[in-house]
PyMOL Python script that loads the backbone (N, CA, C, O; Angstrom):
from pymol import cmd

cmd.read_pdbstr("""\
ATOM      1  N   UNK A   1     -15.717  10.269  15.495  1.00  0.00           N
ATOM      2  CA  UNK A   1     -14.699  10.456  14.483  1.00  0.00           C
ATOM      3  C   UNK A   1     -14.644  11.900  14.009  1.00  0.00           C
ATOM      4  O   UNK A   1     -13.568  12.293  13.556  1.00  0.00           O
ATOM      5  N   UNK A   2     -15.389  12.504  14.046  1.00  0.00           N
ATOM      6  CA  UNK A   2     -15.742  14.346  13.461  1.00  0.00           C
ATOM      7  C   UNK A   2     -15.017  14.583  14.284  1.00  0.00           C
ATOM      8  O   UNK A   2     -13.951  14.901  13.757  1.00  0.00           O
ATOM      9  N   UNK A   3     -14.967  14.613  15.121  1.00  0.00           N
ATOM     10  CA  UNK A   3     -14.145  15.369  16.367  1.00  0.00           C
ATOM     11  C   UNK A   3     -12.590  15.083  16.549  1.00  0.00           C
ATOM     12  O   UNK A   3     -11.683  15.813  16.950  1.00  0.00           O
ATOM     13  N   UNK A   4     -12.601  13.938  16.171  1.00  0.00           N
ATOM     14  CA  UNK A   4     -10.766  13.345  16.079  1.00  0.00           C
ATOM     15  C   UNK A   4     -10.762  14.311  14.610  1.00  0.00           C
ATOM     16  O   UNK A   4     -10.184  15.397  14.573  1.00  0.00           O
ATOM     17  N   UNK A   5     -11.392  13.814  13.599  1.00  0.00           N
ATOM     18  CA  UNK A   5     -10.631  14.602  12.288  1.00  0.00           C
ATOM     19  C   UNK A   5     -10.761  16.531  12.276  1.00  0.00           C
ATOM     20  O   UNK A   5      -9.997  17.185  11.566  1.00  0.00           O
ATOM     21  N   UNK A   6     -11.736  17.147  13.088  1.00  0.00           N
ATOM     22  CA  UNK A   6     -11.869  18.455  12.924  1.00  0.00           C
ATOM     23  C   UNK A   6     -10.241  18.814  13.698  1.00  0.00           C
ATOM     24  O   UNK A   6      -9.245  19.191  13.080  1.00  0.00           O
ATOM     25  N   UNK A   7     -10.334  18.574  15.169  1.00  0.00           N
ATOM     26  CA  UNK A   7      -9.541  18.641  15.949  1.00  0.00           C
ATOM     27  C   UNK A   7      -8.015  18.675  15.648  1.00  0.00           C
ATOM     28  O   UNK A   7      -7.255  19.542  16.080  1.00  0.00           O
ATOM     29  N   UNK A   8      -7.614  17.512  14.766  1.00  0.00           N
ATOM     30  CA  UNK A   8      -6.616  17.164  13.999  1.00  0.00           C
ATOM     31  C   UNK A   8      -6.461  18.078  12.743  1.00  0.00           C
ATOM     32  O   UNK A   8      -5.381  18.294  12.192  1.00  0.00           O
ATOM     33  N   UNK A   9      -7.369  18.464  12.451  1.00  0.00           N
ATOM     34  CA  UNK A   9      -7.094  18.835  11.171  1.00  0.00           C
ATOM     35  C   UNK A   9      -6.469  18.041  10.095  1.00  0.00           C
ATOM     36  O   UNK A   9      -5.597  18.374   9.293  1.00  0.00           O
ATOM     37  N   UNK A  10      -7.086  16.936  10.241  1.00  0.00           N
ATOM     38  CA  UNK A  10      -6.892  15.821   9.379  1.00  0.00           C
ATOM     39  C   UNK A  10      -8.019  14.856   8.739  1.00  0.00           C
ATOM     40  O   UNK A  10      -8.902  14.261   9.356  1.00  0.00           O
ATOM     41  N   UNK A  11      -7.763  14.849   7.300  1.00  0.00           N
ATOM     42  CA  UNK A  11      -8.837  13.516   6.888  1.00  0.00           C
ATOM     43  C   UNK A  11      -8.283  12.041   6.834  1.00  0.00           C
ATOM     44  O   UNK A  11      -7.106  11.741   6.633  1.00  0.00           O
ATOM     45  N   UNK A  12      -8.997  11.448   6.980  1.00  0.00           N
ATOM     46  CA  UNK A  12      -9.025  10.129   7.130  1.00  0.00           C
ATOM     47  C   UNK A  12      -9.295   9.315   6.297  1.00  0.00           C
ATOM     48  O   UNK A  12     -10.494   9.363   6.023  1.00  0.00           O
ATOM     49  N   UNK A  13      -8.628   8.402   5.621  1.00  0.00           N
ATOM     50  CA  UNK A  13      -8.451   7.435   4.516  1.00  0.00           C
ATOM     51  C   UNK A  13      -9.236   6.290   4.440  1.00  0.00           C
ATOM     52  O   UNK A  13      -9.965   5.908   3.525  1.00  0.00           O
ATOM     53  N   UNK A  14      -8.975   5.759   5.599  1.00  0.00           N
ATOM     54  CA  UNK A  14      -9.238   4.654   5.717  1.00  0.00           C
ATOM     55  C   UNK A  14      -9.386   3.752   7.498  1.00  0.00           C
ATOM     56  O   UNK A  14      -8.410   3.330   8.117  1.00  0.00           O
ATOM     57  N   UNK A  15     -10.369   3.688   7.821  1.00  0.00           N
ATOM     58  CA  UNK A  15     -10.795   2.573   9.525  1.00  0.00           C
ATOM     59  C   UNK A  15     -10.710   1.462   9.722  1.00  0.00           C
ATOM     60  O   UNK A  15     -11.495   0.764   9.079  1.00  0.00           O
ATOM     61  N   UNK A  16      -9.868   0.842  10.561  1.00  0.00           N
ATOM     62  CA  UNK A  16      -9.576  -0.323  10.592  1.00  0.00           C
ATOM     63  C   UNK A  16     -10.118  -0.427  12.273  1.00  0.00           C
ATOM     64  O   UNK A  16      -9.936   0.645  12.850  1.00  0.00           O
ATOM     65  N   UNK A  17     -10.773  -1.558  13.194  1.00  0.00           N
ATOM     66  CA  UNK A  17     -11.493  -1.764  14.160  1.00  0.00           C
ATOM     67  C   UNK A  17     -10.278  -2.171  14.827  1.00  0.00           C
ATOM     68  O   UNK A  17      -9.217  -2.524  14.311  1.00  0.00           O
ATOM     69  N   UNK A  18     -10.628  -2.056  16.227  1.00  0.00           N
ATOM     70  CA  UNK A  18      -8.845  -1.890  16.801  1.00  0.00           C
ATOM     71  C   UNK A  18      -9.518  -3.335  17.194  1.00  0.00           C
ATOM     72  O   UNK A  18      -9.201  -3.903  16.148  1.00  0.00           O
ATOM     73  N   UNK A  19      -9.864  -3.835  17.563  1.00  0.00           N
ATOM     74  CA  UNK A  19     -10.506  -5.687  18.021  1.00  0.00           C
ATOM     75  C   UNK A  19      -9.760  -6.766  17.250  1.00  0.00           C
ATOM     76  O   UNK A  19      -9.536  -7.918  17.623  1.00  0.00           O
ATOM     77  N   UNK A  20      -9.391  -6.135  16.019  1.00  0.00           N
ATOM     78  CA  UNK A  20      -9.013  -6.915  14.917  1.00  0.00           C
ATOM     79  C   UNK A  20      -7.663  -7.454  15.851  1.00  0.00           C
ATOM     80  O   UNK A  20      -6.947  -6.747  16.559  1.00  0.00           O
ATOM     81  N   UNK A  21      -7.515  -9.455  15.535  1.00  0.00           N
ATOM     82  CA  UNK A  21      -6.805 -10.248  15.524  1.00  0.00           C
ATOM     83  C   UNK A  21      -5.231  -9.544  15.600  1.00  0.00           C
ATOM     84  O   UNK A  21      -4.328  -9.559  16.437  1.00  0.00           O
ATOM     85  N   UNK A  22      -5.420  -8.939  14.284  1.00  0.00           N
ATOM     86  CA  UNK A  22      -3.826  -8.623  13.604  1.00  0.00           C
ATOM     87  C   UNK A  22      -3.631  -7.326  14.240  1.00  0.00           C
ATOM     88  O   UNK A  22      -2.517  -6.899  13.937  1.00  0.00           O
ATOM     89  N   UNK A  23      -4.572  -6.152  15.360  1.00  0.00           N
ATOM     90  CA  UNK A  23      -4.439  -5.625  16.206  1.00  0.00           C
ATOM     91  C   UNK A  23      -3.965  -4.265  15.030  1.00  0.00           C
ATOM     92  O   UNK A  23      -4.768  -4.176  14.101  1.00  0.00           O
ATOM     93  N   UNK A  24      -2.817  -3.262  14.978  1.00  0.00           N
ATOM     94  CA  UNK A  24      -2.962  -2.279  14.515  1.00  0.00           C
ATOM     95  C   UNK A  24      -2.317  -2.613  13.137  1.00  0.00           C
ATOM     96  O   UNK A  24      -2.036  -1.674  12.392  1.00  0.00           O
ATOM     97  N   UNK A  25      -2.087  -3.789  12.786  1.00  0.00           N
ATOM     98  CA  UNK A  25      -1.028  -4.258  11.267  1.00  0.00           C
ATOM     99  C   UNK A  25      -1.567  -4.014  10.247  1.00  0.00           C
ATOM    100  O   UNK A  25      -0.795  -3.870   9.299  1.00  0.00           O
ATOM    101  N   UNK A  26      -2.762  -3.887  10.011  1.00  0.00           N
ATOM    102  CA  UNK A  26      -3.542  -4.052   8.602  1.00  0.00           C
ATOM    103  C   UNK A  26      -3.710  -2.160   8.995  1.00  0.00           C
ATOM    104  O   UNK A  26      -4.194  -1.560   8.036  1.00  0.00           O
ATOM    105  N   UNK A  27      -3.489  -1.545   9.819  1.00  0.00           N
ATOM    106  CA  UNK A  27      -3.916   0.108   9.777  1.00  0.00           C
ATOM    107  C   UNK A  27      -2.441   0.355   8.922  1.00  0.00           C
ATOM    108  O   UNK A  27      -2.405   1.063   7.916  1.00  0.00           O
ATOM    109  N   UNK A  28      -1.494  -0.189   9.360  1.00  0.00           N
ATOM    110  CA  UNK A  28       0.242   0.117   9.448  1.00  0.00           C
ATOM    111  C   UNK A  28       0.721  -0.524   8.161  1.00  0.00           C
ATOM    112  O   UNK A  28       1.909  -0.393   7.866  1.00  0.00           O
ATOM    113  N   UNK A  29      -0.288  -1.370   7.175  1.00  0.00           N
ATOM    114  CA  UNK A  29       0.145  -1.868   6.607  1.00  0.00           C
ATOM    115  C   UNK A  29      -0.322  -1.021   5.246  1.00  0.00           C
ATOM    116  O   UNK A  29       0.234  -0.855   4.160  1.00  0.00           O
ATOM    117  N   UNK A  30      -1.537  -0.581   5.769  1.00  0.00           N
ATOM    118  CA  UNK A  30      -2.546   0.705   4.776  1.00  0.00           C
ATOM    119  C   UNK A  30      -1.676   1.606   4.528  1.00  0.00           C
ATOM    120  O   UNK A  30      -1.301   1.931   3.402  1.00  0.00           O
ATOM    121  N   UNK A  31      -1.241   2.141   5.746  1.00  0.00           N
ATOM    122  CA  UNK A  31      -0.260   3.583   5.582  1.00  0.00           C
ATOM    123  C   UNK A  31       1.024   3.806   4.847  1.00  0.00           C
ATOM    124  O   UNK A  31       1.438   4.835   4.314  1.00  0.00           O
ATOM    125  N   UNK A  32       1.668   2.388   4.952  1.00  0.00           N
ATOM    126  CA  UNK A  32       2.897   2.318   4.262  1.00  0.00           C
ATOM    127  C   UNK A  32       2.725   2.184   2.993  1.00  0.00           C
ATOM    128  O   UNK A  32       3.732   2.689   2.497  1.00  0.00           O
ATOM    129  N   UNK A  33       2.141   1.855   2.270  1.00  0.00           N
ATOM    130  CA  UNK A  33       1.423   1.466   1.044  1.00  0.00           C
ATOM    131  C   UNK A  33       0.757   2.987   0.243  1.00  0.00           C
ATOM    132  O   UNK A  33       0.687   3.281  -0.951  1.00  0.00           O
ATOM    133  N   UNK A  34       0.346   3.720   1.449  1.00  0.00           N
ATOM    134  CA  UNK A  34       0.327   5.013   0.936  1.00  0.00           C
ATOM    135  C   UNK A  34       1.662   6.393   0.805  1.00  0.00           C
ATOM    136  O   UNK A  34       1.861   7.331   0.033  1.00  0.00           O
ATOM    137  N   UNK A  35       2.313   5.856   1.983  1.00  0.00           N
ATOM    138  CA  UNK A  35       3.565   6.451   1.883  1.00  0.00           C
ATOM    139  C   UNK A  35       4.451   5.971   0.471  1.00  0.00           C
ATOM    140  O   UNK A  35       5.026   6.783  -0.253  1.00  0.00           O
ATOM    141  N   UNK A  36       4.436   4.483   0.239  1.00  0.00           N
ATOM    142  CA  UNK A  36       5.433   4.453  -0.734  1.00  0.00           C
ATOM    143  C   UNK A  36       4.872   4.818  -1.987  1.00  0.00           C
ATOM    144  O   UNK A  36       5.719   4.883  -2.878  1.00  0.00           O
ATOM    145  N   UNK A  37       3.329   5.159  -2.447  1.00  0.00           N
ATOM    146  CA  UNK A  37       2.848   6.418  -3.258  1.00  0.00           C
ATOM    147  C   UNK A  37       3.349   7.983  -2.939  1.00  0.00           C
ATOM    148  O   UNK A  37       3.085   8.774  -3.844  1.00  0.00           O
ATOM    149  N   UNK A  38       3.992   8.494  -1.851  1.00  0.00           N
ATOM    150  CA  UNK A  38       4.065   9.511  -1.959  1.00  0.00           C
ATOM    151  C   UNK A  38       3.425  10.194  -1.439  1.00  0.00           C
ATOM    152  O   UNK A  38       3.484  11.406  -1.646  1.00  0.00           O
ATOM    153  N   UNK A  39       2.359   9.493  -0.344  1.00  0.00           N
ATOM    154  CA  UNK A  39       1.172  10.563   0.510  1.00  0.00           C
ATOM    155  C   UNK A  39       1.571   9.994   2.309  1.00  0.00           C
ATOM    156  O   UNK A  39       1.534   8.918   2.905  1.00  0.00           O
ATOM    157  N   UNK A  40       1.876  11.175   2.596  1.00  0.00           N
ATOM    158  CA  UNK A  40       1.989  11.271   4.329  1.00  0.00           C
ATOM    159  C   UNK A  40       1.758  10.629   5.130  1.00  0.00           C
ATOM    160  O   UNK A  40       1.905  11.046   6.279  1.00  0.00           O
ATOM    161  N   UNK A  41       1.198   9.059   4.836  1.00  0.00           N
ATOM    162  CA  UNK A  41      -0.139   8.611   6.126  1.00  0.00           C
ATOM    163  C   UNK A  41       0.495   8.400   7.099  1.00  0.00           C
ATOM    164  O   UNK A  41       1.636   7.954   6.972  1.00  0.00           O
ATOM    165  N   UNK A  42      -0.080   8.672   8.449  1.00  0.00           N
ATOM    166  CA  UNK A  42       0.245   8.319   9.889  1.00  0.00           C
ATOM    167  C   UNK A  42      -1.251   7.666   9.995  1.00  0.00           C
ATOM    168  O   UNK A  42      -2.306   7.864   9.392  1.00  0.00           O
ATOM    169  N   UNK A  43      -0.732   6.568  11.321  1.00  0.00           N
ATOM    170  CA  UNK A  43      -1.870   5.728  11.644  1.00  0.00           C
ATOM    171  C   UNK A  43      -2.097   6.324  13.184  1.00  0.00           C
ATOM    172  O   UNK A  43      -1.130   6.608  13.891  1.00  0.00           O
ATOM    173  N   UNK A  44      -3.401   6.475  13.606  1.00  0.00           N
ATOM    174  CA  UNK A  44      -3.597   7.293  14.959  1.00  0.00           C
ATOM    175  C   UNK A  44      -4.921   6.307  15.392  1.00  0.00           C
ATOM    176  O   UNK A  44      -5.582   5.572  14.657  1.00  0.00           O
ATOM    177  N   UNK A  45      -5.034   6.506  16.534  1.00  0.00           N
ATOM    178  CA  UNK A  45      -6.161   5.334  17.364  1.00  0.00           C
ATOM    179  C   UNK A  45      -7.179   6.576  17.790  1.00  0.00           C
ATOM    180  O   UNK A  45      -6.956   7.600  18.435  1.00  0.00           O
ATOM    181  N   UNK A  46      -8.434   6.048  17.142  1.00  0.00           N
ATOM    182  CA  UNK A  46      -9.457   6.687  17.967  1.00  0.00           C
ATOM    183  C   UNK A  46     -10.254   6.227  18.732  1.00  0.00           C
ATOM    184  O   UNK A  46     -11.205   5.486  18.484  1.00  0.00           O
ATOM    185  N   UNK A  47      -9.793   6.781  20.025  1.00  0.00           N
ATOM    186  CA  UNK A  47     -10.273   5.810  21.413  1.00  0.00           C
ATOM    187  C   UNK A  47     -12.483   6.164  21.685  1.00  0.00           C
ATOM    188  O   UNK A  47     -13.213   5.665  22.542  1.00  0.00           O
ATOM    189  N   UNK A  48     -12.807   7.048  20.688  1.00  0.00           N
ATOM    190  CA  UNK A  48     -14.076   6.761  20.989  1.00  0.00           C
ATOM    191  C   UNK A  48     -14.787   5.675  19.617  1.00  0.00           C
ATOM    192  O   UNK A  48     -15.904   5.162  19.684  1.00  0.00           O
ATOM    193  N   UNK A  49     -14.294   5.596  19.020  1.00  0.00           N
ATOM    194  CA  UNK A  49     -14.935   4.365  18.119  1.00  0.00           C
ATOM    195  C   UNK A  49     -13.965   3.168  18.398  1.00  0.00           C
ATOM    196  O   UNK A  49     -14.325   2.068  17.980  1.00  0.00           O
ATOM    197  N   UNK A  50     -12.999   3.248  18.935  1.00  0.00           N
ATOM    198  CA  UNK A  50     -12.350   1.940  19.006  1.00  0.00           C
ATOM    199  C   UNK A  50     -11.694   1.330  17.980  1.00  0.00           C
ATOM    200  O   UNK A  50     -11.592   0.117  17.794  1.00  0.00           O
ATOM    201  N   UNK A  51     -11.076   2.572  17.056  1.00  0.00           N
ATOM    202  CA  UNK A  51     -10.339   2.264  15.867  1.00  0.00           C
ATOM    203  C   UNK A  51      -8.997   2.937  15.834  1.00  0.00           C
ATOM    204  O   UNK A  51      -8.670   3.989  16.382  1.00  0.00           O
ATOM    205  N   UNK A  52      -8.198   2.036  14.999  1.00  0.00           N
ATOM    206  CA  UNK A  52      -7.283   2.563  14.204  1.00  0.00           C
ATOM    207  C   UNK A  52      -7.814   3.570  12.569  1.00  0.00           C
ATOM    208  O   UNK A  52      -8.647   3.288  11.707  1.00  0.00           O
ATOM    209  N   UNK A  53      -6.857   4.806  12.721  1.00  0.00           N
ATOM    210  CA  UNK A  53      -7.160   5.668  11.703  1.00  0.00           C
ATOM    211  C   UNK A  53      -6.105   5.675  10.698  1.00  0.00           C
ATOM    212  O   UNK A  53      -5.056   5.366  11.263  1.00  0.00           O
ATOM    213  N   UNK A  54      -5.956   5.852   9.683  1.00  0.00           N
ATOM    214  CA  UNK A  54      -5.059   6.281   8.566  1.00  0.00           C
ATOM    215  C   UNK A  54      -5.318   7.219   8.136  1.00  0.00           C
ATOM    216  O   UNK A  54      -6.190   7.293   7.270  1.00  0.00           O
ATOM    217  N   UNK A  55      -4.515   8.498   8.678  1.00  0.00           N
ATOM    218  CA  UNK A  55      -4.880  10.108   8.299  1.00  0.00           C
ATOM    219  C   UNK A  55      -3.731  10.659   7.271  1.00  0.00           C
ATOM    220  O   UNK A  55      -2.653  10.086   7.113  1.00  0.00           O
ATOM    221  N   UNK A  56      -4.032  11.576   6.755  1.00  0.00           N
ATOM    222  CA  UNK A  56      -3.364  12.695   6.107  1.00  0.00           C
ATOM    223  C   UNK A  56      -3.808  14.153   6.552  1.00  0.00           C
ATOM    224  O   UNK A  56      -4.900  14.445   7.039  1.00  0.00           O
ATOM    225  N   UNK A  57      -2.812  14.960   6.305  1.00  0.00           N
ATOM    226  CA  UNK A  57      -2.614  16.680   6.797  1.00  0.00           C
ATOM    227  C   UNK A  57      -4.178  16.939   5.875  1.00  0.00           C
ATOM    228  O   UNK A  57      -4.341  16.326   4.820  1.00  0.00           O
ATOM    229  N   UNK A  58      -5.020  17.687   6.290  1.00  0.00           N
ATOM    230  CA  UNK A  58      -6.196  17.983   5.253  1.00  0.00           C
ATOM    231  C   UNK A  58      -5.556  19.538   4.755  1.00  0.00           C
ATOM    232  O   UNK A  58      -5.068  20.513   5.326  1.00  0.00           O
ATOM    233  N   UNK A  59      -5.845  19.168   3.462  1.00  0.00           N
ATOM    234  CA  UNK A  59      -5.027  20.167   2.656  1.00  0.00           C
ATOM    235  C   UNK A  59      -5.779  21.322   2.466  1.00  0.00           C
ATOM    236  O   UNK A  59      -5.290  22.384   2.081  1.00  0.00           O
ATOM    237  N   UNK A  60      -7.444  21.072   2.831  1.00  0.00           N
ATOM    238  CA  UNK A  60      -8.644  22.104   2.709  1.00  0.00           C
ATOM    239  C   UNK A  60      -8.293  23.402   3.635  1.00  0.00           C
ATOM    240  O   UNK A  60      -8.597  24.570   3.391  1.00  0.00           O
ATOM    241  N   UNK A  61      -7.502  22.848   4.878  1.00  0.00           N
ATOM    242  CA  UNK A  61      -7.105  23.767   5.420  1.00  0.00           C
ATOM    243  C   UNK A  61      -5.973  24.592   5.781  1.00  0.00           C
ATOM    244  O   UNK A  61      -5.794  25.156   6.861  1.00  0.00           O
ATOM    245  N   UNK A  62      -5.006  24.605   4.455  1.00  0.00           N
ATOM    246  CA  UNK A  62      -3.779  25.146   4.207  1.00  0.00           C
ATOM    247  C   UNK A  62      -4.098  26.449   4.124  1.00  0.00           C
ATOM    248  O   UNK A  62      -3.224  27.286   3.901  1.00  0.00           O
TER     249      UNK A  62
END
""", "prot")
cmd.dss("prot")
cmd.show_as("cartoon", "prot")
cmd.util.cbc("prot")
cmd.orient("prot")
């Protein structure tokens, strides 16, 4: 995960296990919920932990 978020230049909110039943819905369901607050989230898959991510732009590095 260090390496997806350095790389990206993005932090990460919140991990959802991509195995999960409901598959990427509960990542997609996180993000929208943060969008309709007013914060950026995109949901991105990180293929070495085997998760769905909920990121934002990291602002540390503006």
């Amino acid at each position: 995960m260090t390496e997806v978020s350095a790389a990206m230049s993005r932090k990460v909110l919140e991990r959802f296990p991509a195995g999960s039943p409901r598959g990427s819905w509960p990542a997609e369901e996180y993000a929208a919920a943060r969008r309709a607050q007013g914060v950026a989230a995109t949901v991105v898959m990180d293929l070495l932990s085997d998760a769905f991510l909920v990121v934002v732009a990291d602002r540390d590095d503006d």
